[in-house]
Structure formats: C-alpha cells, structure tokens
PLY file of the C-alpha trace (Angstrom):
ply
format ascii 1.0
element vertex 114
property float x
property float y
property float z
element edge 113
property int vertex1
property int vertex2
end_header
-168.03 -2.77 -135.65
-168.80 -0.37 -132.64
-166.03 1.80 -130.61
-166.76 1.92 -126.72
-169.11 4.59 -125.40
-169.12 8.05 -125.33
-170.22 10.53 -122.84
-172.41 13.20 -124.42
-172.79 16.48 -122.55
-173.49 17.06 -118.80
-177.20 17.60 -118.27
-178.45 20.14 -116.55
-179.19 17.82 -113.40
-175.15 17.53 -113.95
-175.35 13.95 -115.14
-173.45 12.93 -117.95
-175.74 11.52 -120.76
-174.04 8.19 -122.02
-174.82 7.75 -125.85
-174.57 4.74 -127.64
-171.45 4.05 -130.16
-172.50 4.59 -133.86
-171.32 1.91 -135.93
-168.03 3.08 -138.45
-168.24 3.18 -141.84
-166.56 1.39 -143.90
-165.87 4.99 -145.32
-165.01 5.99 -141.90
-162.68 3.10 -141.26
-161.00 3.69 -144.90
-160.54 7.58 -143.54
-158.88 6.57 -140.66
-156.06 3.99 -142.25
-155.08 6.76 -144.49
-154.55 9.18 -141.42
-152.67 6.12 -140.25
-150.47 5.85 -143.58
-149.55 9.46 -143.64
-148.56 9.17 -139.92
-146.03 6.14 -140.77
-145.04 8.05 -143.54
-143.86 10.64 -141.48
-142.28 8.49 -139.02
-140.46 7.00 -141.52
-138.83 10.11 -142.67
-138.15 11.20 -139.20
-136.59 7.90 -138.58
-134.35 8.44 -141.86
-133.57 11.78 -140.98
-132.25 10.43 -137.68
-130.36 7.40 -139.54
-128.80 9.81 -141.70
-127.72 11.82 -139.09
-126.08 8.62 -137.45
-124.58 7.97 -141.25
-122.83 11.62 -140.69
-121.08 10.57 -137.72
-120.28 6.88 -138.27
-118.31 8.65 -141.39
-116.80 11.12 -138.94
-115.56 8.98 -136.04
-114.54 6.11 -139.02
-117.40 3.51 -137.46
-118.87 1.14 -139.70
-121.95 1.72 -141.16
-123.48 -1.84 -139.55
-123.92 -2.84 -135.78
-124.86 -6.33 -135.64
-125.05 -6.13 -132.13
-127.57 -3.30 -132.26
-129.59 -4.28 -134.35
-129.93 -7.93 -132.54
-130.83 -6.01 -129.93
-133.95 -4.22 -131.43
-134.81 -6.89 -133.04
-135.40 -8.64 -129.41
-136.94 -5.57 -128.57
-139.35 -4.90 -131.46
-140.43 -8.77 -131.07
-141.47 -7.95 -127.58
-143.02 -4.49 -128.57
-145.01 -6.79 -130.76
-145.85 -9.54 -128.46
-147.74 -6.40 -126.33
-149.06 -4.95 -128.82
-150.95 -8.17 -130.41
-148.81 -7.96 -133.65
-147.04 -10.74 -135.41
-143.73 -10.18 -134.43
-141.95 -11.78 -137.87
-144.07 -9.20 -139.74
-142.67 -6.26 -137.43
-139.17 -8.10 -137.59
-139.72 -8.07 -142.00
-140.57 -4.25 -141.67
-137.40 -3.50 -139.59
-135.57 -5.60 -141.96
-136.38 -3.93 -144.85
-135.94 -0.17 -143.21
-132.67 -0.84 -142.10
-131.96 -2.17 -145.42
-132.55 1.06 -146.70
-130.87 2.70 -143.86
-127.41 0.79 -144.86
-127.73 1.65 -148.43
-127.67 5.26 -147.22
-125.01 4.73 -144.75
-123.08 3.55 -147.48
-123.49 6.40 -149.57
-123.02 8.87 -147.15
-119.34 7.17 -146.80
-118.85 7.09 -150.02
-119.67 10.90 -150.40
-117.12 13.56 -150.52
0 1
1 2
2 3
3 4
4 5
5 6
6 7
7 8
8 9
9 10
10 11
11 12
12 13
13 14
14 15
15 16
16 17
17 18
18 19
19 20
20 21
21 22
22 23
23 24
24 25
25 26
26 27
27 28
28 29
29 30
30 31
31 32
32 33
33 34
34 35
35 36
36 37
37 38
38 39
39 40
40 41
41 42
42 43
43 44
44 45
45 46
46 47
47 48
48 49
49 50
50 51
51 52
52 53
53 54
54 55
55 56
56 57
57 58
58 59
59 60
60 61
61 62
62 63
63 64
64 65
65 66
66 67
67 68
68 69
69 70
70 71
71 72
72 73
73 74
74 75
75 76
76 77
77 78
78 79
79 80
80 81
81 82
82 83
83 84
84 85
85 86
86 87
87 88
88 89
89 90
90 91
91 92
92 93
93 94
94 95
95 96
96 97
97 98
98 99
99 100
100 101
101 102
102 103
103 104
104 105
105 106
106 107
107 108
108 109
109 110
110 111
111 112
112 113
C-alpha cells in the first residue's frame, strides 16, 4: 500500500523535489488505527457529555427522554453521510443504534435521579 506523493524540500533552483511514497508498515498502519480508536473514543465521550447535557434538560422542561422523530431523522442523515463517505450505511445505522441505546439508558437515569 502507498499514500500519494510528497513534496520534499524546495531546491535551491526553487523547485520542489517530488519523492516517491514509502510503502506503510503494517506497524505503521497498526499505529495509525489506534490514533484512530483513541480519537472515537473521545468523540464518544464528547458526544455523551452532550447527551447528558440534553438528559438535564429533557428532565427540566418534563420532555421525554426519546424523539422518534429525531432520531429518524439522523438516521436518514447518517445513511447519507455514509453513502459519501464509502461506508456501509447499516453498519453506521448499527453504531448509532447502539449509542443511542446507551444514551436512553442514561436519559432514563438522569430522570430517575433526585
């Protein structure tokens, strides 16, 4: 597996000096998934730090913790995120699913606080 081109330095006749891609690793490409893992992980709690926030104020205004209509609507959205993006869209639709599983569950708790 090569990655594109890269333009080394400018030479001193101020041409840029293409160099040829070095092939990854599998090392390298093992590296860079687990930058990629941390990154979702992070995501992931950002996301559930905003989801609890939204918990907070469904329980405050007296919403329900579920909007069907909502989530419908990212659904449509994520499938066409994933259509771009070259990703099967039921596997991005099983992820959602199961994060705003977990997202209920903590809605849920957050109105049963107190």
């Amino acid at each position: 597996m090569q990655v594109g081109y890269k333009l080394a330095a400018t030479r001193r006749d101020g041409y840029a000096e293409v160099v040829k891609p070095t092939p990854l690793t599998l090392d390298d490409l093992r590296s860079h998934i687990d930058r990629l893992d941390a990154a979702l992980v992070y995501l992931l709690a950002e996301r559930y730090s905003c989801t609890d926030e939204i918990g907070r104020l469904k329980k405050h205004e007296h919403l329900p913790p579920l909007d069907a209509e909502r989530e419908e609507r990212q659904k449509a959205r994520l499938r066409a995120i994933a259509g771009d993006a070259g990703v099967d869209a039921d596997t991005v639709i099983g992820i959602f699913d199961t994060i705003t599983a977990t997202v209920k569950e903590r809605h849920q708790r957050t109105i049963e606080s107190d």
